[in-house]
C-alpha positions as CSV (number, residue, x, y, z in Angstrom):
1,X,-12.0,26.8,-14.0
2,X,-9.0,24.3,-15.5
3,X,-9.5,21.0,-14.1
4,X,-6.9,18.5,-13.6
5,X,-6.2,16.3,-16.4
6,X,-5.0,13.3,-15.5
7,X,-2.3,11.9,-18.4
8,X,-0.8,8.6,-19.4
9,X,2.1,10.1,-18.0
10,X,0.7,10.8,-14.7
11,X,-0.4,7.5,-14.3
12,X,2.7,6.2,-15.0
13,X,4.8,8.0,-12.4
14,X,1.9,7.1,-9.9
15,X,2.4,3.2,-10.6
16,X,6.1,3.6,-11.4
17,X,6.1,5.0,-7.4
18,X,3.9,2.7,-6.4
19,X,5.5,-0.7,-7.9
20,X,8.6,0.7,-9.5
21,X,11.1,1.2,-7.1
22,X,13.0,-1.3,-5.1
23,X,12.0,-0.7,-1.8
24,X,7.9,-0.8,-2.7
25,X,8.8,-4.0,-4.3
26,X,10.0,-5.5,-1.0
27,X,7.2,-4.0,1.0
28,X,4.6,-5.2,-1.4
29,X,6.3,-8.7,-1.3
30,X,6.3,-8.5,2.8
31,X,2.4,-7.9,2.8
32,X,2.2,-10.6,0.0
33,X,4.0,-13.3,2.1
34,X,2.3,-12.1,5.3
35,X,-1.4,-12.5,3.3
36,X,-0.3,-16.2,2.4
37,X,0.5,-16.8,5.8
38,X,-3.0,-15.3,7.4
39,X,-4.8,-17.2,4.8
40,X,-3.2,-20.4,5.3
41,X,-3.4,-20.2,9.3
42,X,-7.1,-19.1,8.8
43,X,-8.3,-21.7,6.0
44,X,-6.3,-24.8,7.4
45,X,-5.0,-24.6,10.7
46,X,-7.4,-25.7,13.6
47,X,-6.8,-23.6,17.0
48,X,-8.4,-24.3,20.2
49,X,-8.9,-20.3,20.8
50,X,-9.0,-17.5,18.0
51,X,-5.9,-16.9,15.7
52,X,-4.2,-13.4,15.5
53,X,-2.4,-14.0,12.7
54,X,-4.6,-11.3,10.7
55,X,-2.8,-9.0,13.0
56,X,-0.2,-8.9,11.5
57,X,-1.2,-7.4,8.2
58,X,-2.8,-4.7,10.2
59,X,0.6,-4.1,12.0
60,X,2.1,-3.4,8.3
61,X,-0.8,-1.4,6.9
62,X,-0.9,0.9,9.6
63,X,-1.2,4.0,10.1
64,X,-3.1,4.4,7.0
65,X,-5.2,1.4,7.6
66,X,-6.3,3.0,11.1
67,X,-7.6,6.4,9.4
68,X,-9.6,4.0,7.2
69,X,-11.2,2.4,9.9
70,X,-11.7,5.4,12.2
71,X,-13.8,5.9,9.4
72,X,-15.6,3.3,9.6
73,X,-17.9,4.6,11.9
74,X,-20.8,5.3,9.8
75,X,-21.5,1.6,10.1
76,X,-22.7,2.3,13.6
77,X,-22.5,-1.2,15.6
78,X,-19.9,-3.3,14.2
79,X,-16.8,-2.4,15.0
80,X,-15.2,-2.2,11.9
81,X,-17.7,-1.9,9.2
82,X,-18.4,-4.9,6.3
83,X,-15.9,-7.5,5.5
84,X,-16.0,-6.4,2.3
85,X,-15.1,-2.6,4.0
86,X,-12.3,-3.8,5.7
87,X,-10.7,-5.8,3.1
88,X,-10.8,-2.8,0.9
89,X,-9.1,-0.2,3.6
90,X,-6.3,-2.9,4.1
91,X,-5.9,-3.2,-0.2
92,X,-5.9,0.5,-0.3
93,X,-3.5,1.2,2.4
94,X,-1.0,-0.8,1.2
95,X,-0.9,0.9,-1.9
96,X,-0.5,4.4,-0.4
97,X,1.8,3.1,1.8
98,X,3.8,1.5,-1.3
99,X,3.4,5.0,-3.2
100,X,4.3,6.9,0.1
101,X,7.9,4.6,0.0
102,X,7.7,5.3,-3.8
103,X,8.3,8.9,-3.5
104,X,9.9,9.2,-0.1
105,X,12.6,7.1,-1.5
106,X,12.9,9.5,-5.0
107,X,13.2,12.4,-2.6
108,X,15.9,11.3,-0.9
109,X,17.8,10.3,-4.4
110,X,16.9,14.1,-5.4
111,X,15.6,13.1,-8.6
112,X,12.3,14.6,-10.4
113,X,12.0,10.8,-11.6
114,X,13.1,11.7,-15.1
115,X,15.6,9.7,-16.9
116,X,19.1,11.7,-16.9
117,X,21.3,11.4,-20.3
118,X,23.8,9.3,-20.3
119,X,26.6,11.5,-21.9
120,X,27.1,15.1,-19.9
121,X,26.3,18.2,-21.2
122,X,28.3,19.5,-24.1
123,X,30.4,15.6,-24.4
């Protein structure tokens, strides 16, 4: 049985679709600026009734963020599993979501992701 290697070069294109690419770049910096906000309304804003701020970064990791948490049944009572649990699925889905971007946005640009020449064949 051949198992999958993983390269250098695999994990390259993986993080060059992840954080490479314009478009990830702005999403990751959306989530970023939304996780500053959430943390500064949570840590030093007093409210009279619960804040749903956190909402938002839900709102921008979903779907994925959902299957995570459907998932999150083998918990049993809490509705959502750990903290630590549903930091992690929010973390995580980002980053799929980032890669998902990644390569939607090299499919629509055609390219394989390899670097063309800069001179045409035969010049």
């Amino acid at each position: 049985m051949n198992k999958p290697v993983i390269t250098n070069q695999h994990l390259r294109t993986v993080a060059r679709l992840t954080f490479g690419n314009t478009a990830s770049l702005i999403y990751l910096g959306i989530v970023a600026a939304t996780a500053v906000f959430v943390t500064v309304d949570t840590l030093f804003v007093a409210h009279e009734d619960a804040s749903f701020s956190g909402v938002w970064l839900f709102f921008l990791a979903a779907p994925t963020v959902l299957l995570f948490l459907l998932g999150s049944s083998m918990w049993g009572a809490e509705a959502a599993g750990p903290d630590w649990y549903v930091y992690l699925a929010l973390v995580v889905s980002v980053l799929v979501q980032s890669f998902a971007l990644g390569w939607f946005v090299r499919l629509l640009r055609g390219g394989s992701g390899r670097t063309r020449s800069a001179h045409p064949q035969g010049a």
